[in-house]
TORDOTOR-759726 format. One record per residue (C-alpha): residue number from 1; x, y, z; residue in one letter. Coordinates in steps of 0.02 Angstrom, whole numbers, plus 50000, padded with zeros to 5 digits. Layout:
<rs>
NUM;X;Y;Z;a
...
</rs>
This chain:
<rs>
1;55532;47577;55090;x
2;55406;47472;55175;x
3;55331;47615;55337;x
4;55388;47482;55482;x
5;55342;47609;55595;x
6;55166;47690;55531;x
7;54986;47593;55550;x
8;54968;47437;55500;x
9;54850;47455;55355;x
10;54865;47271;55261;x
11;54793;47177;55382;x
12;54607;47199;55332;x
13;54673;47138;55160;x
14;54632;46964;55114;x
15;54731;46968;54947;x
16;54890;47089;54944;x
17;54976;47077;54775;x
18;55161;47158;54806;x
19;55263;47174;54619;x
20;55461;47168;54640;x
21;55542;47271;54487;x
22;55718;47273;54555;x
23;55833;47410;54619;x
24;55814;47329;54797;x
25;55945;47214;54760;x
26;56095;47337;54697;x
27;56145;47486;54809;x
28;56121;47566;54977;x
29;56017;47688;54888;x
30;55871;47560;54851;x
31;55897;47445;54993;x
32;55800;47372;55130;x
33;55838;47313;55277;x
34;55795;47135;55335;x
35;55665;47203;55476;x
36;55579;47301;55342;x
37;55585;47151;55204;x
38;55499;47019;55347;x
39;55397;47140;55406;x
40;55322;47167;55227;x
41;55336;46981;55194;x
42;55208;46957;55341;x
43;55082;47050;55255;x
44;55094;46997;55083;x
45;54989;46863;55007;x
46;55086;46838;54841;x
47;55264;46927;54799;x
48;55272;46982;54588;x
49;55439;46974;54521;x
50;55488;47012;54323;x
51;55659;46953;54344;x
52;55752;46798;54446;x
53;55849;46909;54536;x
54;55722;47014;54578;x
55;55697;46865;54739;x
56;55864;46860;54814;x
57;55854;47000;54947;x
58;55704;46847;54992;x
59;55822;46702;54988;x
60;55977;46784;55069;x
61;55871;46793;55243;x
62;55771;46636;55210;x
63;55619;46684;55160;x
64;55631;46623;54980;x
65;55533;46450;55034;x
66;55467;46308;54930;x
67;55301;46392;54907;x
68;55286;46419;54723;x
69;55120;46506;54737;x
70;55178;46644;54853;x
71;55312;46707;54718;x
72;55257;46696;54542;x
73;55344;46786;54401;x
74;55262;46874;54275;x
75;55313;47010;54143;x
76;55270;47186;54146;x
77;55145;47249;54011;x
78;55117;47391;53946;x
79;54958;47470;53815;x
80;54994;47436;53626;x
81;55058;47605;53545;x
82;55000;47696;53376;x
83;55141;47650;53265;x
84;55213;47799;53190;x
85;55364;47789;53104;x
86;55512;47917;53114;x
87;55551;47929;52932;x
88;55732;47920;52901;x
89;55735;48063;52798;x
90;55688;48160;52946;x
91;55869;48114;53023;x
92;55962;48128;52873;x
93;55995;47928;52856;x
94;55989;47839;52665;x
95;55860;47729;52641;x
96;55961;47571;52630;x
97;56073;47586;52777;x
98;56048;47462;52905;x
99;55983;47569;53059;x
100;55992;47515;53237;x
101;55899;47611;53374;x
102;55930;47624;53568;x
103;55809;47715;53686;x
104;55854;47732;53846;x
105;55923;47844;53974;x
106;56061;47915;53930;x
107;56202;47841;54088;x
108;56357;47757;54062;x
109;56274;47586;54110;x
110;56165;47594;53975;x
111;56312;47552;53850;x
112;56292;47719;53724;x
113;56502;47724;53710;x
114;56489;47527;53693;x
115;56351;47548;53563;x
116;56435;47668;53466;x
117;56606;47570;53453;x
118;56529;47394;53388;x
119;56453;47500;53265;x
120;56603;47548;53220;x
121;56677;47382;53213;x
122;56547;47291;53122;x
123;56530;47436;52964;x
124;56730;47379;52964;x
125;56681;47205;52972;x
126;56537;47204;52837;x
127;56567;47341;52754;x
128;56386;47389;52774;x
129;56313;47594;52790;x
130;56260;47547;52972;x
131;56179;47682;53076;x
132;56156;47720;53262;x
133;56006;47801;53315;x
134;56051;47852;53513;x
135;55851;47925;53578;x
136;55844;47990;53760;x
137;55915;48121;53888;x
138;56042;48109;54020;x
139;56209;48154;54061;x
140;56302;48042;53915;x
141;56171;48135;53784;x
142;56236;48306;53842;x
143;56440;48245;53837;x
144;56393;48183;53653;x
145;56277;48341;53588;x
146;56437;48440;53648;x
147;56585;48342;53608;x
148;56514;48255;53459;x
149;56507;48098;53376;x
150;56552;47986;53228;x
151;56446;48032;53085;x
152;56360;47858;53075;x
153;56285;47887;53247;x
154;56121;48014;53263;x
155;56081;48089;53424;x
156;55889;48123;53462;x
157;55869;48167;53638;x
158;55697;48149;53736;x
159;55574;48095;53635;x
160;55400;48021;53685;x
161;55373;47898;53529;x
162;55493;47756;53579;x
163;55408;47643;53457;x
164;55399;47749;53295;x
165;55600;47788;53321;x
166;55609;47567;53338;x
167;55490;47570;53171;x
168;55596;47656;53073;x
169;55719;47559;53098;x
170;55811;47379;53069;x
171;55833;47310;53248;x
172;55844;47390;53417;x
173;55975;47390;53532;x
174;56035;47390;53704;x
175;56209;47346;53765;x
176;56170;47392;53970;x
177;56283;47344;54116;x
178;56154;47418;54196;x
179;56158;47320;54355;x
180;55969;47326;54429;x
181;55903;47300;54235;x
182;55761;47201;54275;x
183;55630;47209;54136;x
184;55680;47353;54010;x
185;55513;47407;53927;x
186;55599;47491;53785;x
187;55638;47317;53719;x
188;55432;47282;53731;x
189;55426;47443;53623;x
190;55543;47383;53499;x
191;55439;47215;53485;x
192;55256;47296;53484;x
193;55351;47400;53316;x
194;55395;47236;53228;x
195;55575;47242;53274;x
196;55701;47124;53333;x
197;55832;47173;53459;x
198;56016;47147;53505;x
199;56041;47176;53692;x
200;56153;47095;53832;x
201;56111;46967;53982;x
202;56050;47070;54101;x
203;55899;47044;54199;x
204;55760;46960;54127;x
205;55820;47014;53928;x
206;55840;46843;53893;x
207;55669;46774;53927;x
208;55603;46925;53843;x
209;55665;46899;53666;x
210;55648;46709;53667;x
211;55533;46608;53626;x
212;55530;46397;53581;x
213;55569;46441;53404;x
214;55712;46558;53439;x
215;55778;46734;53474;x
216;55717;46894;53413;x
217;55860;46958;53389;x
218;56038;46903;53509;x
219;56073;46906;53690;x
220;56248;46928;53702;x
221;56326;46890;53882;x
222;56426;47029;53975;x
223;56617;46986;54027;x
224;56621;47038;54222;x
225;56486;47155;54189;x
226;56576;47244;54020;x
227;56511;47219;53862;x
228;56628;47122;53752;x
229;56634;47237;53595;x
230;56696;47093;53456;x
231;56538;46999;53506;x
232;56442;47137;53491;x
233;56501;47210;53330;x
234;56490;47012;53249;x
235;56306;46994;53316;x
236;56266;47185;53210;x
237;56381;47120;53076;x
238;56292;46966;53039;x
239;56104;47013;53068;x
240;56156;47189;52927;x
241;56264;47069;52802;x
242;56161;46929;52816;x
243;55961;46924;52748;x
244;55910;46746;52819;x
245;55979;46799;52999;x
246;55878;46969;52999;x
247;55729;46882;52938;x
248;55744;46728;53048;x
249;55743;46856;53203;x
250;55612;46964;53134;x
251;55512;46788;53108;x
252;55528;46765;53300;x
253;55454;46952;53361;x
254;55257;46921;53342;x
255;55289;46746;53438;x
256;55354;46858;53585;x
257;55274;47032;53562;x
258;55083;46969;53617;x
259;55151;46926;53796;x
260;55181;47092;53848;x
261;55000;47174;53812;x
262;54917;47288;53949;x
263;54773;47161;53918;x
264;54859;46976;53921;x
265;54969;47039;54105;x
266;54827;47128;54188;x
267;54721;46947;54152;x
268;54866;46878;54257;x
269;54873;46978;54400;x
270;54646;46961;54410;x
271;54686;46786;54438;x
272;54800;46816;54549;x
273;54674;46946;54664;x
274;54543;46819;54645;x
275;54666;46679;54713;x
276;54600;46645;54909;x
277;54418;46759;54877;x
278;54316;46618;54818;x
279;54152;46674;54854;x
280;54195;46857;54778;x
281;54247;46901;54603;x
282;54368;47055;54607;x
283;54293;47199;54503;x
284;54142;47163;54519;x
285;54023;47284;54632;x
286;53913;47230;54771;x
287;53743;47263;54741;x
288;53670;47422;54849;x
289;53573;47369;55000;x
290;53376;47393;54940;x
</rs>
């Protein structure tokens, strides 16, 4: 939270770049009060959002003007990764199964139990080997790795290469209800390994795997914030019985994958800095006094 009561120490700034990535909006948790939001907004130059509703804590108290250069929304970027593949062998999965992968945290809200059943349905439905590769920690992981699970799914647990697990597979996936999902950068993972991805309408998801030419992949809209599992298991049913679908969307992911470089969103927020410092270029050091 924004120190309302400590120093002022923004107000020698002449640019102050602020980045909204959610959480604010959902829960008493994350949330701010309206003294501390105003008393930020007084000191910020330009507000960063990822996702629309990243701004309506702004617009609820009326701060959410017509001043389009004050709140500009950009995505979040992250460095290009060393492709690596997990080989399927290494998880026990035939070679010409279609594979899906999720990695995420393993909550409720990040669908893993919604996952796993239009899986289900759509190997009924197509009649297609169709795997579920589940990679991450968390309290749904440990329920699963004790319980157990349907032989078609494949639990992981932590691992730190997102985008090899992605690369060996068909298509990602993501079926959150997650309500402050913002700007998931597993999805940006999935894209930088070649992937498309199935996930639902939450956040900014939508923006992220489209592009004039289509989707990479399908966006599939939550029903009062549950995941509608027919729609689900027809999307996975389609893209696995279907070539020209899962080619169409795979057509689509190097369109889309180039916006979220380290190198094409830090360009961005330079101009941004450099916005109201004419006579200065940012990153770039004075000379020393002779």
């Amino acid at each position: 939270k924004y120190p309302v009561q400590q120093p002022d120490v923004f107000s020698g700034l002449r640019s102050h770049v602020a980045t909204l990535h959610g959480m604010i909006e959902h829960g008493s948790a994350f949330g701010v009060t309206e003294q501390e939001l105003r008393t930020a907004d007084r000191h910020v130059s330009t507000w960063v959002y990822t996702a629309d509703k990243n701004v309506a804590p702004f617009a609820k108290i009326g701060l959410l003007r017509d001043e389009g250069e004050r709140f500009v929304k950009m995505p979040n970027g992250i460095q290009t990764p060393v492709i690596e593949p997990v080989p399927r062998s290494q998880l026990g999965i035939p070679d010409d199964a279609f594979v899906l992968c999720c990695v995420s945290r393993a909550i409720p809200d990040k669908g893993w139990a919604e996952m796993i059943a239009s899986v289900e349905r759509a190997r009924e439905k197509s009649g297609r080997d169709i795997r579920l590769v589940l990679v991450g920690n968390g309290p749904v992981y440990e329920e699963y790795r004790r319980a157990g699970v349907p032989a078609f799914v494949h639990l992981v647990g932590f691992s730190e290469n997102s985008a090899g697990h992605y690369a060996g597979a068909d298509m990602g996936i993501m079926l959150t209800r997650f309500r402050s999902e913002s700007f998931p950068l597993t999805i940006v993972d999935c894209l930088f390994a070649g992937k498309p991805y199935i996930a639902t309408d939450v956040g900014d998801i939508p923006n992220m795997l489209t592009s004039p030419d289509g989707v990479a992949g399908e966006v599939i809209a939550l029903d009062d914030w549950q995941v509608p599992i027919d729609a689900a298991a027809e999307a996975i049913a389609r893209f696995a019985g279907e070539p020209e679908a899962y080619a169409a969307a795979c057509a689509i992911v190097p369109k889309i994958a180039g916006r979220f470089r380290i190198e094409s969103v830090a360009s961005l927020y330079v101009d941004l800095f450099r916005q109201g410092l004419p006579t200065e270029a940012v990153g770039v050091e004075e000379p020393a006094a002779a």
